[in-house]
C-alpha positions as CSV (number, residue, x, y, z in Angstrom):
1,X,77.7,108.2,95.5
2,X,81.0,108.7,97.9
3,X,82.9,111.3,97.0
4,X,85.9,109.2,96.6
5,X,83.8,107.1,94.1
6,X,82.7,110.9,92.4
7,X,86.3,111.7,92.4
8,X,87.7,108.3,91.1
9,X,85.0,109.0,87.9
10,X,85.8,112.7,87.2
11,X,89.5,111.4,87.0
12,X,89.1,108.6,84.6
13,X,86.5,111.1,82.5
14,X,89.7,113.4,82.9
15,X,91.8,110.5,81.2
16,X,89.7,109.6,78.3
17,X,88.8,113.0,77.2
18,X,92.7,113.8,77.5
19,X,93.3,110.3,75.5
20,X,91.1,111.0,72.7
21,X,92.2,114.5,72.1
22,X,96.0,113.0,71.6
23,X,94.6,109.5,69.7
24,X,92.9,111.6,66.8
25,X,96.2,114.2,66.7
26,X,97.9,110.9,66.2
27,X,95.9,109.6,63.1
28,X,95.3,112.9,61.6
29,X,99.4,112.7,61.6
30,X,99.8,109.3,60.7
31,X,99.1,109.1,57.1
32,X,101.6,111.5,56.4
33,X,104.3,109.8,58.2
34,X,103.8,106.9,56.4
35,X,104.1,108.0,53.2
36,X,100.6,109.7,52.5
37,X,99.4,109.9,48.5
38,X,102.3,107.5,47.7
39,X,100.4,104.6,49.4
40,X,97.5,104.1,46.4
41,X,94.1,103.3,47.4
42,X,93.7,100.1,49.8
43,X,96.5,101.3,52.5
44,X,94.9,104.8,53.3
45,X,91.6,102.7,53.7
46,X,93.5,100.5,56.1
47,X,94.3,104.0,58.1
48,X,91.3,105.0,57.9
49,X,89.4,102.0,59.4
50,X,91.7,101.5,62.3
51,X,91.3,105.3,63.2
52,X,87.1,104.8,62.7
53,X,87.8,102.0,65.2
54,X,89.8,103.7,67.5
55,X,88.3,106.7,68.0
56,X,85.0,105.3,67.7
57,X,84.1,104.8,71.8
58,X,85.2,102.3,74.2
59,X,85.6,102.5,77.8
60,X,89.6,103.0,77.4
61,X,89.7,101.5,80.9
62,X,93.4,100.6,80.2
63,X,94.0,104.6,80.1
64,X,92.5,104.7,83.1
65,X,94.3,102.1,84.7
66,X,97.6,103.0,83.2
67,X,97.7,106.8,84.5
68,X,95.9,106.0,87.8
69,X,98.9,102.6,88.3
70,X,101.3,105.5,88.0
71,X,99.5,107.6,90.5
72,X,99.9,104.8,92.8
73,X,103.4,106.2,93.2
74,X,102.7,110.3,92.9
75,X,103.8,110.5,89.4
76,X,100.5,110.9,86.5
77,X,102.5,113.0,84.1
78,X,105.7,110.0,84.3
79,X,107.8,110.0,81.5
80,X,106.1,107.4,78.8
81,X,102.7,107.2,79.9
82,X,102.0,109.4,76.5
83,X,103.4,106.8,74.4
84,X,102.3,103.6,76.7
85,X,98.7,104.7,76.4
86,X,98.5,104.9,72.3
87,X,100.5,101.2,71.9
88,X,97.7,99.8,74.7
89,X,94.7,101.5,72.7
90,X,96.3,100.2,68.7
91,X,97.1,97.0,70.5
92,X,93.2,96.7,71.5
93,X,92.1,98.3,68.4
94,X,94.2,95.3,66.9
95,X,92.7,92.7,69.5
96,X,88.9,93.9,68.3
97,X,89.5,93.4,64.3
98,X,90.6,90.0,65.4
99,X,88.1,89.0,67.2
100,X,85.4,90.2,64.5
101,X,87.3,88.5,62.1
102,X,87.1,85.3,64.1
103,X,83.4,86.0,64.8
104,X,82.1,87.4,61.8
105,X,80.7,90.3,64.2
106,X,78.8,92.6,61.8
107,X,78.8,95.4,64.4
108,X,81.8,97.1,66.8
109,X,81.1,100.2,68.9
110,X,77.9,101.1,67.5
111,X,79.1,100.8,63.6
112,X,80.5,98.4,61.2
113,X,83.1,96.2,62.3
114,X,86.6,96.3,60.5
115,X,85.6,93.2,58.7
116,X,82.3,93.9,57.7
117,X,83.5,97.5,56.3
118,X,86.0,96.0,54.0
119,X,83.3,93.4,52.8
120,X,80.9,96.3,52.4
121,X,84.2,98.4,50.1
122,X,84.7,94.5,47.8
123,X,81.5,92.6,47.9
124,X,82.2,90.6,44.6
125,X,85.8,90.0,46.4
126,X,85.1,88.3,49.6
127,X,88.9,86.9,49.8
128,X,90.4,90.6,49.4
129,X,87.7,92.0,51.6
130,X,89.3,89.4,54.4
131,X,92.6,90.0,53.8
132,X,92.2,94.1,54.0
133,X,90.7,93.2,57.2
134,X,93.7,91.1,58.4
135,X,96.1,93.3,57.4
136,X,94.4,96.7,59.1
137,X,94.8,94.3,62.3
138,X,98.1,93.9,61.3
139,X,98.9,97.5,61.2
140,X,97.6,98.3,64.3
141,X,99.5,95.5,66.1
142,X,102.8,97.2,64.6
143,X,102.3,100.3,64.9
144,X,101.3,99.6,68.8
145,X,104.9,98.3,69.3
146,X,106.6,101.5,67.0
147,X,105.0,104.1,69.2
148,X,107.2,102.5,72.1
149,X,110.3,102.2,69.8
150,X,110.4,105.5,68.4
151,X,109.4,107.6,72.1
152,X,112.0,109.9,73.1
153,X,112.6,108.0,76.5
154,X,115.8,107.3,78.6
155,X,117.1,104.2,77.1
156,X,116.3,102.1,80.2
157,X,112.7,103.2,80.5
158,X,111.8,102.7,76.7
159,X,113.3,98.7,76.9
160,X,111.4,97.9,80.6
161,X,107.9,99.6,78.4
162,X,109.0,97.3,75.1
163,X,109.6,94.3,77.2
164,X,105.7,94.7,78.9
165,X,104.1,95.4,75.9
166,X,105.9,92.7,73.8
167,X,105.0,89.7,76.5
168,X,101.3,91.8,76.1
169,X,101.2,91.1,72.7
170,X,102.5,87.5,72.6
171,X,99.7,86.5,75.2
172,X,97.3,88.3,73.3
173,X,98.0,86.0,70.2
174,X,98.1,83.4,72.4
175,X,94.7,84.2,74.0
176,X,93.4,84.1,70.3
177,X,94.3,81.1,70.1
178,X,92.6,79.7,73.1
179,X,89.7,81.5,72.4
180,X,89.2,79.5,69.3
181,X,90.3,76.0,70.6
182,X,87.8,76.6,73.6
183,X,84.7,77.2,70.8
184,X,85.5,74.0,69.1
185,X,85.9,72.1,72.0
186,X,82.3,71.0,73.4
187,X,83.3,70.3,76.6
188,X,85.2,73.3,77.3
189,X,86.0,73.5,81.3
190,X,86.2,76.0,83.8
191,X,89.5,75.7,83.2
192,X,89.9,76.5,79.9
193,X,87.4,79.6,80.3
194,X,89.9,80.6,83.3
195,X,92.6,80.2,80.9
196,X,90.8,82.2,77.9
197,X,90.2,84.9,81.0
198,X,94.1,85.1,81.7
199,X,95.6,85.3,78.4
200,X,92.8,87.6,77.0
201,X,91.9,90.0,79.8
202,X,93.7,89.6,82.8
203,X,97.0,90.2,81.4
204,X,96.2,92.1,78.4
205,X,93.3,94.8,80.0
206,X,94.5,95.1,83.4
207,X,98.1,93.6,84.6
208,X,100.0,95.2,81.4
209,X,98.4,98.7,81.9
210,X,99.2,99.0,85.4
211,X,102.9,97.4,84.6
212,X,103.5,99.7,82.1
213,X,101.8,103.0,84.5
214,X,103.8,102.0,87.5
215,X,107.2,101.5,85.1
216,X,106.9,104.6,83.9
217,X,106.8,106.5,87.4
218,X,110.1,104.5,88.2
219,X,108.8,101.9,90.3
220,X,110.5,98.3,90.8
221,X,107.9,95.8,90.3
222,X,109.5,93.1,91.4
223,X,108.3,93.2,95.6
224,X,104.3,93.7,94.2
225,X,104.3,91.1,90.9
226,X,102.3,88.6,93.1
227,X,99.6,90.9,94.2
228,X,99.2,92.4,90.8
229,X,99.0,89.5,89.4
230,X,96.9,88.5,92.0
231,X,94.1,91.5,91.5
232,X,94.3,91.1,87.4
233,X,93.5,87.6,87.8
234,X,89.9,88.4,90.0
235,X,89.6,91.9,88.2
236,X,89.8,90.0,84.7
237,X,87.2,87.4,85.9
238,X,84.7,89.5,86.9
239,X,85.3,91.5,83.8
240,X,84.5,88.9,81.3
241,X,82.1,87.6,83.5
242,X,80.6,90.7,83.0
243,X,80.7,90.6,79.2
244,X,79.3,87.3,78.9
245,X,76.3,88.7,80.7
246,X,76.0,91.8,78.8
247,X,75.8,89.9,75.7
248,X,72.7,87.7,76.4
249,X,71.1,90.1,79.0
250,X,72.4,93.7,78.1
251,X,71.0,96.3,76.4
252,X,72.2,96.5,72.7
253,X,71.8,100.3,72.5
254,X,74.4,100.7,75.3
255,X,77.0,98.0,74.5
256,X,77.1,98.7,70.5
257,X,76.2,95.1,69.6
258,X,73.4,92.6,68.7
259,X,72.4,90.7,71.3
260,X,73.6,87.0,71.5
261,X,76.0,87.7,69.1
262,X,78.3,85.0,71.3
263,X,75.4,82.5,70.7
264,X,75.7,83.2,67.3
265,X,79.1,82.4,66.8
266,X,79.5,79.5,68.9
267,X,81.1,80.8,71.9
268,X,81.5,79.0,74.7
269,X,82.0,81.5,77.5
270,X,80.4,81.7,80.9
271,X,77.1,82.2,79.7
272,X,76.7,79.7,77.4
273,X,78.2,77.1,79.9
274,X,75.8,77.7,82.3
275,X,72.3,77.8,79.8
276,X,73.5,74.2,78.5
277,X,74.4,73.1,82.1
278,X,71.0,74.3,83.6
279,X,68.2,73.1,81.0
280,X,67.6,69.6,79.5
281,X,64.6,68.4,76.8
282,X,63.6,71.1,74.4
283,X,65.5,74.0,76.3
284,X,68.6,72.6,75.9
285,X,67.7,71.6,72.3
286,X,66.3,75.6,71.7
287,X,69.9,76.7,73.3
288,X,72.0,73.9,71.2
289,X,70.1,74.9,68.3
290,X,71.0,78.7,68.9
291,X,74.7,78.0,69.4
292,X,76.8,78.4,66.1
293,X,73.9,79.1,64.4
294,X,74.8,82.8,62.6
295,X,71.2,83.1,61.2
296,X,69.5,82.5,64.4
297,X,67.0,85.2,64.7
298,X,66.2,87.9,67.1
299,X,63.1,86.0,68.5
300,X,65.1,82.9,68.8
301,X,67.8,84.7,71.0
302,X,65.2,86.0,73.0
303,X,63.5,82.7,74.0
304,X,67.1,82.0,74.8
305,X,67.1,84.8,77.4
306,X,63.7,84.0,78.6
307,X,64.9,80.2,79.4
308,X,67.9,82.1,81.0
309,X,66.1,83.7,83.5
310,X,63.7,81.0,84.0
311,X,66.9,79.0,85.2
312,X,68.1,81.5,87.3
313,X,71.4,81.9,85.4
314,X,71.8,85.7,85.0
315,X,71.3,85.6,89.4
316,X,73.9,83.0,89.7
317,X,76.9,84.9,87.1
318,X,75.9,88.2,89.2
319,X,76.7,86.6,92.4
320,X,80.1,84.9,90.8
321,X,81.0,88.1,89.3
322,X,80.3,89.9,92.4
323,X,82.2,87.6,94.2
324,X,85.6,88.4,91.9
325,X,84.8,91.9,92.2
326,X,84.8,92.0,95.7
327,X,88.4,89.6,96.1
328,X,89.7,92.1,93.6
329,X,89.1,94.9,96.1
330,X,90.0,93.2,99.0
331,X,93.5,92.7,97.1
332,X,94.0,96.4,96.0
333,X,92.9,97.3,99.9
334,X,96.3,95.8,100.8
335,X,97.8,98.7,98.8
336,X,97.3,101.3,101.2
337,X,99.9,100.6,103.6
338,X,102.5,101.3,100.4
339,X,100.7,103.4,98.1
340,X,98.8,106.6,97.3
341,X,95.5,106.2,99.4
342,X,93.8,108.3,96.7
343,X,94.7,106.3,93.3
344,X,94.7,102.6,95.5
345,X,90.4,103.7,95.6
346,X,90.1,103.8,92.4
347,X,91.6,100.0,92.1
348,X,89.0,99.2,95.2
349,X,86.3,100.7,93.5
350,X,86.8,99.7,89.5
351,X,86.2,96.1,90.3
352,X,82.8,96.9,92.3
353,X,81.8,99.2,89.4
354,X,82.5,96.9,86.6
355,X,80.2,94.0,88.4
356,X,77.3,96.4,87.5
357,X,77.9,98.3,84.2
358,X,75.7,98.3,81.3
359,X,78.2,98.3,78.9
């Protein structure tokens, strides 16, 4: 390992651990703040599952990319990076419910998912159960957006964060939305997965963090919009990418879900695509069968996998996802010329990581 690689790591370990510390002060305040024993029974549970969530892993690469954006200009501690990085991390926490709503995902981050919790507090309510999911997704949607509008920021710097994390939130939505016409839709394209890609990761994992990182430290955006939008676009490719293949070919002790769990609910993502594209006769029927199907069992996923690597697909996502990876890199490499050489490595590096993590 290079030392700048070593030192790009020990910084974004330095970010979490300073993340988690001021994510579980905020919980253990928010309860009171909203009213506390006055809320009866259902909305402390609601608390109490969005902070299980949120404090319960993830990679909080937007942290990452939101202090290390503002480095990019000299200026980590900025005024409103604080505040920026809890609405990111509710606004993902909110993002996640979703999604295991939509998916009927049992498991999130090595636990229960927010949905399955609620069902497991009202099993002979089933309707209550999914609206005490929908509305703990709701609270952490809102609450992402109040952080911002109650920070003690210059009036100027507080609208310019709002008016990031607001389009954020709208193309998140949005993204949802896609995601479920592209799962009904049997011929889903390459565009629509591209599409699925911008709306749900691009923007919302790695342009909005680095937007909101560089605002903060008081930079104009407006000469380097195309070349971020640029490196989110290949960064959030390969990213997904990346997911997709974790799900059929990872390891479910390191990425905190069953595997296939996409097959199981019916999504079409890169994957997926490529299996039905790659096999005809009975493999195509075993990976048709598998699709949708949320009782399809363990053995069945894994005959999926074994056709999978029969057909070469896991070796032909790598190369596409190392492919992104390394145009993501080339892109942040233009940075230099303009920006900190030490924080424009990490952006060179993350990419070329992310092609080869395990979770």
């Amino acid at each position: 390992m290079s030392s700048s690689t070593a030192g790009a790591l020990e910084r974004a370990a330095g970010h979490r651990q300073r993340f988690d510390a001021a994510f579980e002060k905020y919980f253990a305040e928010l309860a009171g703040d909203l009213g506390g024993a006055q809320l009866g029974r259902f909305a402390p549970r609601c608390l109490d599952l969005l902070a299980q969530l949120s404090l319960r892993g993830g990679k909080r690469i937007r942290i990452t990319l939101l202090h290390e954006a503002a480095g990019l200009v000299g200026a980590d501690e900025a005024v409103g990076l604080a505040e920026a990085a809890l609405s990111l991390e509710l606004l993902h926490s909110h993002a996640l419910i979703l999604d295991d709503i939509m998916d009927d995902s049992p498991m999130r981050r090595g636990g229960p998912s927010t949905y399955h919790a609620c069902r497991q507090d009202l099993p002979d309510n089933p309707q209550a159960a999914l609206g005490l999911a929908m509305m703990t997704g709701d609270l952490a949607g809102f609450l992402a957006l109040r952080v911002l509008v109650r920070a003690d920021l210059p009036a100027d710097r507080k609208q310019a964060l709002l008016d990031v994390q607001l389009g954020v939130t709208t193309d998140t939505v949005i993204g949802q939305v896609l995601d479920l016409e592209r799962d009904v839709n049997p011929t889903a394209d390459e565009g629509m997965l591209e599409t699925v890609c911008e709306y749900k990761t691009s923007r919302y994992t790695i342009l909005a963090p680095m937007r909101l990182g560089l605002l903060a430290a008081g930079q104009d955006l407006v000469p380097y919009e195309e070349s971020l939008h640029r490196y989110a676009r290949l960064a959030g490719l390969g990213g997904q990418i990346r997911d997709d293949y974790l799900d059929l070919f990872g390891d479910p002790a390191l990425t905190g879900k069953p595997r296939g769990a996409d097959l199981r609910a019916g999504r079409h993502t890169y994957v997926t695509r490529d299996l039905l594209a790659a096999t005809g006769g009975d493999e195509h029927a075993t990976v048709r069968a598998a699709l949708g199907n949320p009782h399809c069992t363990p053995q069945t996923i894994d005959r999926v996998r074994d056709i999978a690597h029969r057909r070469h697909v896991h070796t032909r996502l790598q190369a596409t996802l190392d492919h992104y990876a390394h145009a993501a890199a080339a892109e942040a490499a233009s940075w230099h010329r303009h920006w900190n050489e030490e924080a424009v490595a990490l952006f060179e590096q993350l990419p070329l990581w992310n092609s080869r993590r395990t979770r």
